[in-house]
Steps between C-alpha positions, in 0.01 A plus 500: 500500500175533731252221589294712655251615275126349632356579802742570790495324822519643820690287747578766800293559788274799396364569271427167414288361189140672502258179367360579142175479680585806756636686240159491275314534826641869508472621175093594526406899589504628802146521697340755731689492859182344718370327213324188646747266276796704639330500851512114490826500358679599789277307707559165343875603458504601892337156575702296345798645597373275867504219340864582360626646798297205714367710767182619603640870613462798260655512151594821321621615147724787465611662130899454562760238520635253787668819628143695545376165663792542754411867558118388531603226748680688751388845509106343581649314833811691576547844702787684435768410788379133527797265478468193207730203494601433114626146423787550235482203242621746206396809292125549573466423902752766509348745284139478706705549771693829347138639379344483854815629671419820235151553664601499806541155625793361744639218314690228586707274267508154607858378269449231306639321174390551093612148484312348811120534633369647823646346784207469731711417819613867469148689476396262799818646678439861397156541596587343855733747562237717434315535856383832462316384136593808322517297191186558386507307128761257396542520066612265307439360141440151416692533157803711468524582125825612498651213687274228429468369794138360662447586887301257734243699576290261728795428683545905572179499627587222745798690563298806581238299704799296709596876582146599638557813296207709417668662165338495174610288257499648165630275173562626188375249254574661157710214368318279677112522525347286140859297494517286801281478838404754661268490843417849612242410789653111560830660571380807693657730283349845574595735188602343110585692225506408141502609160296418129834488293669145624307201608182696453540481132413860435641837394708684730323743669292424793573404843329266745470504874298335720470510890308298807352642803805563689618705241202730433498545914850622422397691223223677743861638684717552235627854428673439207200458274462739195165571280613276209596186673277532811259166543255684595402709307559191238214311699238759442233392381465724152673348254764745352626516835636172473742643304546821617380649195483379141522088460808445300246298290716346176721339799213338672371413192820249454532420854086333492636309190816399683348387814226313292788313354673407849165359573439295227853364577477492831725643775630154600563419123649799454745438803618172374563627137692756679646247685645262271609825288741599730592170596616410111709837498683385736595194426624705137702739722639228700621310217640843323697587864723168451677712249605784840426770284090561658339395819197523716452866654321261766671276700260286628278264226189551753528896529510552119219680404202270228445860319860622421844339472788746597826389293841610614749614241863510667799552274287645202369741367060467552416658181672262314174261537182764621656639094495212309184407644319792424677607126561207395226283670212719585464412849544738782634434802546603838802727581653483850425794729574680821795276625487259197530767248742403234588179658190275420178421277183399602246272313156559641243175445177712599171549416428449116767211457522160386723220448557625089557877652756369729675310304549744196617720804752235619603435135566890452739478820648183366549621114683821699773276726554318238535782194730769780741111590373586844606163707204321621374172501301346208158405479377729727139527225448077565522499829255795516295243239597197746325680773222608341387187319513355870214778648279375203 
């Protein structure tokens, strides 16, 4: 028999669960493209997007997914031949890296570990080696997705800084940015990226970038820029420029509700719901590992990511659970991907999530275990509860 009949619940990182209030946001008709109301649409969108972002330095909105936000990042500071230091903490560092290597970038791999953060000791080490400073941007993202793992990225900048390296630092903050805390300006970061579909509450579909001074001087050198992307012709000052054409409007539309609910929240808020989220899946997946059959894709408690949990499954066959929980349970979650794929699940605890979400999420996983005699340790649910009922 199914369970699953009612509304389904998304509990993988992206698409996550658009806010019945985003959702009714979009469904109005479309207006005329430089229409006042859509003319301070984008601004208000665009200035907010600061106070998201916290930085003072431009903000722009692109119609396309974390990928287009990569493409926008790089190709505005980048020439083609400039060498870029990627910091490998899993899928998505990597694939940045891959996609600026195609236009023409020389890129550098930095090995790391899916199952353990950035070491900064090593960037510090690289970049003094570098003498010539032909590394012109280091990349890295503060989230890997894929391998759940959080990066320090204050203590990259330090490592960057104890280098006297003049690079760009450029941080992917798609699984990040509206989950946990996130300092453009305070931590010198000089290019973030970021996306409407995870912490930003909001349909998939638009990208985010913003940039400081030292990255629009870079931008005034860069060869790599291309019509759509290009900042600026995004700063001009008529307004269907700032999109490079036609708004995507409906999209904005749920993004202004979205952002007015993060701000009714409030960032910090939001961080610690976030927060304590992540912390009560873990203490489920702890308890569940005691029975050998799952454990942490991260090794480290500390570098385990507060917007995504990534769940090894050695000895068994994933699809046993990600299944059950969807056919029988209605929840969705996370496959593994990229070096994960087939051997782990991931539970994503972002954006439009609370403690009843999570914990019909955690009971899905633990009906499954329990339903395939998958060994694991019981009482994985009240310790999730345990944890929870502490945060309150």
């Amino acid at each position: 028999m199914t369970l699953a009949n009612g509304r389904p619940l998304l509990a993988m990182p992206g698409p996550t669960n658009i806010p019945d209030r985003v959702l009714q946001a979009m469904m109005r008709p479309a207006e005329e493209l430089s229409s006042a109301s859509i003319v301070r649409l984008t601004d208000s969108v665009l200035a907010d997007l600061k106070r998201i972002f916290r930085t003072g330095g431009e903000t722009f909105v692109y119609a396309a997914n974390g990928h287009g936000g990569w493409e926008a990042a790089f190709t505005n500071v980048l020439s083609r031949g400039d060498k870029v230091l990627v910091l490998e903490s899993g899928r998505f560092a990597t694939g940045w890296g891959e996609m600026a290597r195609f236009m023409g970038a020389d890129v550098e791999m930095l090995a790391g570990s899916w199952r353990r953060a950035v070491d900064p000791t090593t960037v510090e080490a690289r970049l003094r080696a570098d003498t010539a400073h032909a590394i012109k941007a280091v990349m890295v993202v503060q989230i890997d997705t894929a391998a759940g793992v959080v990066n320090d990225i204050p203590a990259i900048r330090r490592a960057i800084d104890a280098a006297g390296h003049p690079a760009l630092f450029m941080v992917d903050g798609v699984a990040s940015v509206g989950c946990m805390e996130f300092e453009m300006d305070a931590w010198r970061i000089d290019v973030a990226v970021s996306a409407s579909q995870k912490g930003l509450m909001s349909s998939p579909g638009l990208a985010f970038v913003a940039a400081n001074e030292k990255a629009l001087a870079a931008h005034a050198r860069a060869d790599m820029r291309s019509g759509y992307w290009d900042w600026s012709g995004r700063m001009n000052t008529l307004a269907y420029m700032k999109h490079c054409g036609t708004a995507p409007e409906h999209l904005l539309f749920g993004q202004r509700a979205a952002l007015d609910m993060i701000f009714e929240e409030g960032l910090e808020a939001i961080w610690r719901r976030h927060a304590a989220l992540a912390k009560a899946t873990h203490a489920a997946v702890e308890t569940w590992a005691s029975g050998q059959a799952l454990g942490f894709g991260v090794a480290e408690p500390q570098e385990r990511a507060p917007s995504v949990t990534t769940i090894l499954t050695p000895g068994f066959d994933v699809a046993e659970i990600t299944d059950f929980t969807r056919d029988i349970c209605g929840v969705s979650l996370g496959l593994g991907i990229g070096d994960y794929s087939g051997k782990a699940f991931r539970i994503a605890h972002m954006g439009h999530f609370n403690a009843a979400s999570l914990l019909g999420t955690l009971g899905a996983v633990e009906m499954a275990l329990q339903a395939k005699d998958i060994p694991h340790g019981t009482g994985g649910v009240a310790a999730a509860v345990a944890s929870l009922a502490e945060a309150a």
